[in-house]
C-alpha positions in Angstrom: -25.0 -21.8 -9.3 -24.6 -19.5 -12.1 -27.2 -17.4 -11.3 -25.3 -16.1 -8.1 -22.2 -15.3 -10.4 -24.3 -12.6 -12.2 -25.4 -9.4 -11.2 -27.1 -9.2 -8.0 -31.1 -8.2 -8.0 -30.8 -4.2 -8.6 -32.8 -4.1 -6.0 -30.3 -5.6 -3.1 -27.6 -3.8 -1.5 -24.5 -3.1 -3.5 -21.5 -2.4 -3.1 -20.6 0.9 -3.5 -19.8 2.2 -7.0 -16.2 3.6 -6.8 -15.2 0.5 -4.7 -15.0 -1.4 -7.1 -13.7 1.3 -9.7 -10.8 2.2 -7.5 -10.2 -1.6 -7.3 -10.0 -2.0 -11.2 -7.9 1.6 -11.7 -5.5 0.0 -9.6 -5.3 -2.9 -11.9 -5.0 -0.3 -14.9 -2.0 2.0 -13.2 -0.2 -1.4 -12.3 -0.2 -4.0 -14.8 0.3 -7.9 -14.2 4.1 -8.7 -15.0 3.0 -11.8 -16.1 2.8 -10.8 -20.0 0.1 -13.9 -20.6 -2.2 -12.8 -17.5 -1.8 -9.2 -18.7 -4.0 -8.8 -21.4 -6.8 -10.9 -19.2 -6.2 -8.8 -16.5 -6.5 -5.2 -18.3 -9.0 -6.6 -20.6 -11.3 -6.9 -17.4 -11.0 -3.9 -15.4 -11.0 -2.0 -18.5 -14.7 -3.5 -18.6 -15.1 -3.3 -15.1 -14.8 0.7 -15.5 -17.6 1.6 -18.3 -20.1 -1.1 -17.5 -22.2 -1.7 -14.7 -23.6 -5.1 -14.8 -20.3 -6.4 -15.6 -18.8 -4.6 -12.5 -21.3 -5.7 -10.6 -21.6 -9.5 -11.5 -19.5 -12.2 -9.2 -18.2 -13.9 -12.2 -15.8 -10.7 -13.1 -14.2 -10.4 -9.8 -14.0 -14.6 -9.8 -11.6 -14.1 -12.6 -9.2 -11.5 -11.5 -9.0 -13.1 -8.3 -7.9 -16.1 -10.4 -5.5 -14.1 -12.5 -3.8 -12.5 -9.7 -3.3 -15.6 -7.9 -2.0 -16.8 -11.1 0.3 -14.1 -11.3 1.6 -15.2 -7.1 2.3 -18.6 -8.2 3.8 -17.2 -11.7 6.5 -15.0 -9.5 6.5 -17.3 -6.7 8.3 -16.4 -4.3 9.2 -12.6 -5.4 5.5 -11.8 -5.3 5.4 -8.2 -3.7 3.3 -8.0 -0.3 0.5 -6.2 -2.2 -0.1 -9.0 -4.7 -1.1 -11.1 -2.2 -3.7 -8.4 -0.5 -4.7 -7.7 -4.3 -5.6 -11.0 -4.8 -7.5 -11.8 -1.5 -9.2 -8.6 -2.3 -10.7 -9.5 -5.3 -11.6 -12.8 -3.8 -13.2 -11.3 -0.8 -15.1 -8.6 -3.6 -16.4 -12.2 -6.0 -17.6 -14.0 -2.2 -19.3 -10.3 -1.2 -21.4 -10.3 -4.8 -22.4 -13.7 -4.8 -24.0 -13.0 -1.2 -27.1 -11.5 0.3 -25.6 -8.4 1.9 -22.9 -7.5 -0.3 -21.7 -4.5 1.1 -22.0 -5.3 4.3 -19.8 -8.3 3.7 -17.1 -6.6 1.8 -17.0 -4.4 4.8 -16.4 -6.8 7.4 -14.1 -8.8 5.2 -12.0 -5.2 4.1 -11.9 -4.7 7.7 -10.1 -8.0 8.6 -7.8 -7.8 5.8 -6.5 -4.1 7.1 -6.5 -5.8 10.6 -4.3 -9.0 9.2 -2.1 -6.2 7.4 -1.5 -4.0 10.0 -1.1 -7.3 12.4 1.4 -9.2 10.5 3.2 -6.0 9.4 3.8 -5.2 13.2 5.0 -9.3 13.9 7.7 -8.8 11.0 9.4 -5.7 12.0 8.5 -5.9 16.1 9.5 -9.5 16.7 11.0 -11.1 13.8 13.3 -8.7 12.7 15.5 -7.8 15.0 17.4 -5.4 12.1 14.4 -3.6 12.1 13.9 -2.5 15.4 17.9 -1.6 16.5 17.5 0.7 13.6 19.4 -0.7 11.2 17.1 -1.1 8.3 16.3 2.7 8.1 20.1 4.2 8.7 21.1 1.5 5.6 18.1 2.1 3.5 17.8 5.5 3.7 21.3 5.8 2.5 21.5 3.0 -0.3 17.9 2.6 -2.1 18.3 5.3 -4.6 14.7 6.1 -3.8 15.2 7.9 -0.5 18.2 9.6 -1.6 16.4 12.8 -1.6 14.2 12.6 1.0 17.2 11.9 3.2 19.2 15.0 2.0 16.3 17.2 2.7 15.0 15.7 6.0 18.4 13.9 7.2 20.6 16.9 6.3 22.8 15.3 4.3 25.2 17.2 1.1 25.3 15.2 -1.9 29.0 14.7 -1.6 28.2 13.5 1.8 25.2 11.4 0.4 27.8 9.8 -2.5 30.4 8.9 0.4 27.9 7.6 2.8 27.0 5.2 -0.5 30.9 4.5 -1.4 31.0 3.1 2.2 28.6 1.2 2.4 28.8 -0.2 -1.3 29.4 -4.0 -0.8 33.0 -5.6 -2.1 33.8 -9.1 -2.7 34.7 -11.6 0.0 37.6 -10.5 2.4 38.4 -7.1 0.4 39.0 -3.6 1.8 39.5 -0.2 0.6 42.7 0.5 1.2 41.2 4.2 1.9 37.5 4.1 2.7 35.7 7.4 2.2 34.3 8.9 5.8 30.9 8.0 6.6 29.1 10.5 7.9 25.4 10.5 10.0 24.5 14.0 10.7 22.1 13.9 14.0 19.0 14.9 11.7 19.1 11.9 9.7 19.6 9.1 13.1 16.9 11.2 14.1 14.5 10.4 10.4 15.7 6.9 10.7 14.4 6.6 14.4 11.0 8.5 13.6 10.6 6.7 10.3 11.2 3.0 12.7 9.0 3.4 15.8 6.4 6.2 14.4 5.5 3.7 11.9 5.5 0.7 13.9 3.5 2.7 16.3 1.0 3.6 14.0 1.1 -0.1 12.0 0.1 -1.5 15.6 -2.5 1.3 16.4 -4.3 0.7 13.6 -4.1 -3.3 13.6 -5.9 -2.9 17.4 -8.6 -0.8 15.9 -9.5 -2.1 12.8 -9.6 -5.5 15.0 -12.5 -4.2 17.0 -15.7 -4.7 15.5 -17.8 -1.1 16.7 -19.1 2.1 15.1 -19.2 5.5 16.7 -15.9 7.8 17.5 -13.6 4.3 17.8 -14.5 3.2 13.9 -14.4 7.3 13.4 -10.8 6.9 15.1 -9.7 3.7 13.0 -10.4 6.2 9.8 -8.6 8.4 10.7 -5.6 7.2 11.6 -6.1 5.3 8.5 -6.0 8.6 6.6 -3.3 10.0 8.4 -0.9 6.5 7.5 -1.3 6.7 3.9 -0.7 10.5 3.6 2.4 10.1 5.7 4.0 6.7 4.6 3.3 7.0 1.0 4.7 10.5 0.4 7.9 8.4 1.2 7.1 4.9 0.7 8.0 4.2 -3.2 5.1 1.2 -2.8 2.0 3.4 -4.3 0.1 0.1 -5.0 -0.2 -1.1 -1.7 -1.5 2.9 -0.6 -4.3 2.6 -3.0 -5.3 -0.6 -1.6 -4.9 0.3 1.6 -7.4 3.5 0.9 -9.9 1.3 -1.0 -10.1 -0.9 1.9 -11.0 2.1 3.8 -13.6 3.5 1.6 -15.1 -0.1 1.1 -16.0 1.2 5.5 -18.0 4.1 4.4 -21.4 3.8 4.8 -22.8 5.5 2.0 -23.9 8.9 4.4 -21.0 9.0 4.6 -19.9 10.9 1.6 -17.3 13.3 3.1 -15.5 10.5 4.7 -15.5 8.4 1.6 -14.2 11.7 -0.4 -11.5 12.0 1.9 -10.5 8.4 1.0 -10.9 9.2 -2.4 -8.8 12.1 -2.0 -5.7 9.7 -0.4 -6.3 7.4 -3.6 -5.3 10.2 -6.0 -2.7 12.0 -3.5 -0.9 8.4 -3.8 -0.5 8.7 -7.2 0.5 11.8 -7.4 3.1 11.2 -5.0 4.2 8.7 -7.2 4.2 10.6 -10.5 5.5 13.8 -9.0 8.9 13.8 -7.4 8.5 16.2 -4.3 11.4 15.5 -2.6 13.9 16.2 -5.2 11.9 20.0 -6.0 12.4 20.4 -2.2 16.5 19.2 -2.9 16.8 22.0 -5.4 14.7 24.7 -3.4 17.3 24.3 -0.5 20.1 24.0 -2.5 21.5 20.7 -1.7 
C-alpha cells in the first residue's frame, strides 16, 4: 500500500517532467482562496518544483487532490469550472503514479478530461442555454463586464462615450423604475458582428475539439486534435479573463506529447506562458490608445 504512494521504480515510465511542473506553477500563480488550505497547497507545489522524488511520488499529488477538493466543498457552490478540472487533475496525476504505465495513463485520462470539457461546455451553451445561442450573452457581456470593455472598443468599434452609454442603459434599476431619459444605446454593426463570431466560432471550435479528443487514434487526427487545441487557447484566452483554466487546458495537451515529440510539447509550453502573459499584460487597452479611442 504505501509502497505504491512513493516514487515509482526510476526505471518505469514517467510522466513527463514539465507535466507535472506546469501543474504545480499553476497552483503557485493561482493560490487556494481558502486561507487554511493555502499554505498546504503552496507548501506542496513549492516542493513539487525543486525536488524530484517528491514530484514524482503518488502520495504528493494524493494531497493536492484532497486540498482542492477541499477548497470545492469550502466555496461550494461558487467553485469556478476550473477548480473542479484542477482537482480531477490532480487525482487523475496521484491514480497515473501509483500505476504501472504512468504516462500512458495520465494520457488517456488528460484526454477524457479535455473530451468531458469540451463535451459539457458545448451541452451548456448549445442546448441549455438558450441566452447563449440567440446571442444575448455576448452583446450584454461584452458591454457590461468591465473586462471586455476594451476589447469591444477596439474590435466592436465602439467610442468610449458610446461604451459609457451603452453601460448607463443597461445598468440595472430597482423594481418598476425608469429613467425618465434613458441614454441611446447604440450597436455599431462591428461589434453584433464580435458578439456573433465570439458565440458560434467558439461553440464551433468547443464541439470540434470535444469529437476529436473523443476519438482514441494517433496519426494526422491526434496531430489535428493538437492543433486545434493550440489554436483555442491562443484565440480564447487573449480575451477570455479565465487564464487558469488556459493553463490547464495546455497542460492537458502537453500531458499528449509523446516525449519525440519535443517541438509539439514546446508549442504547448509556449501557449502556457502566452496565457500568462495575456493575463499580466493588457493588450487590448495599448491597442485602445494606439487607435485613439
Amino acid at each position: 500500500m504505501w509502497r505504491r504512494l512513493l516514487p515509482s521504480d526510476p526505471h518505469d515510465e514517467r510522466v513527463a517532467r514539465s507535466v507535472l511542473q506546469l501543474t504545480a506553477i499553476i497552483l503557485l500563480l493561482r493560490p487556494f482562496e481558502v486561507w487554511w488550505l493555502a499554505p498546504f497547497a503552496l507548501g506542496a507545489a513549492i516542493v513539487c518544483l525543486v525536488v524530484e522524488r517528491v514530484r514524482q511520488a503518488p502520495l504528493t499529488w494524493v494531497l493536492l487532490a484532497a486540498l482542492a477538493f477541499g477548497r470545492l466543498a469550502a466555496l461550494w457552490p461558487l467553485a469556478d469550472n476550473h477548480h473542479y478540472l484542477l482537482a480531477y487533475w490532480c487525482l487523475a496525476i496521484a491514480l497515473a503514479l501509483g500505476g504501472r504505465s504512468p504516462a500512458a495513463t495520465l494520457a488517456t485520462s488528460g484526454r477524457w478530461l479535455l473530451a468531458a470539457a469540451f463535451a459539457l461546455a458545448v451541452l451548456w451553451k448549445g442546448v441549455l442555454s438558450p441566452d447563449y445561442t440567440d446571442g444575448r450573452f455576448f452583446r450584454v457581456t461584452l458591454l457590461t463586464d468591465g473586462r471586455f470593455t476594451d476589447a469591444s472598443m477596439v474590435f466592436g468599434g465602439l467610442t468610449p462615450e458610446q461604451m459609457r452609454q451603452n453601460q448607463a442603459f443597461l445598468a440595472p434599476l430597482p423594481d418598476g423604475a425608469e429613467l425618465l431619459h434613458p441614454p441611446p444605446f447604440v450597436e455599431p454593426p462591428r461589434l453584433r458582428l464580435f458578439a456573433s463570431v465570439a458565440t458560434w466560432g467558439g461553440l464551433a471550435l468547443e464541439g470540434l475539439l470535444a469529437v476529436l479528443w473523443m476519438i482514441p487514434s494517433h496519426g494526422r487526427i491526434r496531430l489535428a486534435s493538437h492543433a486545434a487545441l493550440l489554436v483555442f487557447c491562443v484565440t480564447t484566452y487573449a480575451l477570455a479573463p479565465v487564464a487558469g483554466f488556459g493553463w490547464l487546458i495546455a497542460t492537458l495537451g502537453l500531458a499528449q506529447c509523446r516525449r519525440q515529440q519535443r517541438v509539439l510539447g514546446g508549442a504547448y509550453i509556449a501557449v502556457f506562458v502566452l496565457i500568462l502573459l495575456y493575463s499580466e499584460i493588457p493588450w487590448t487597452a495599448v491597442l485602445v490608445e494606439w487607435t485613439g479611442r
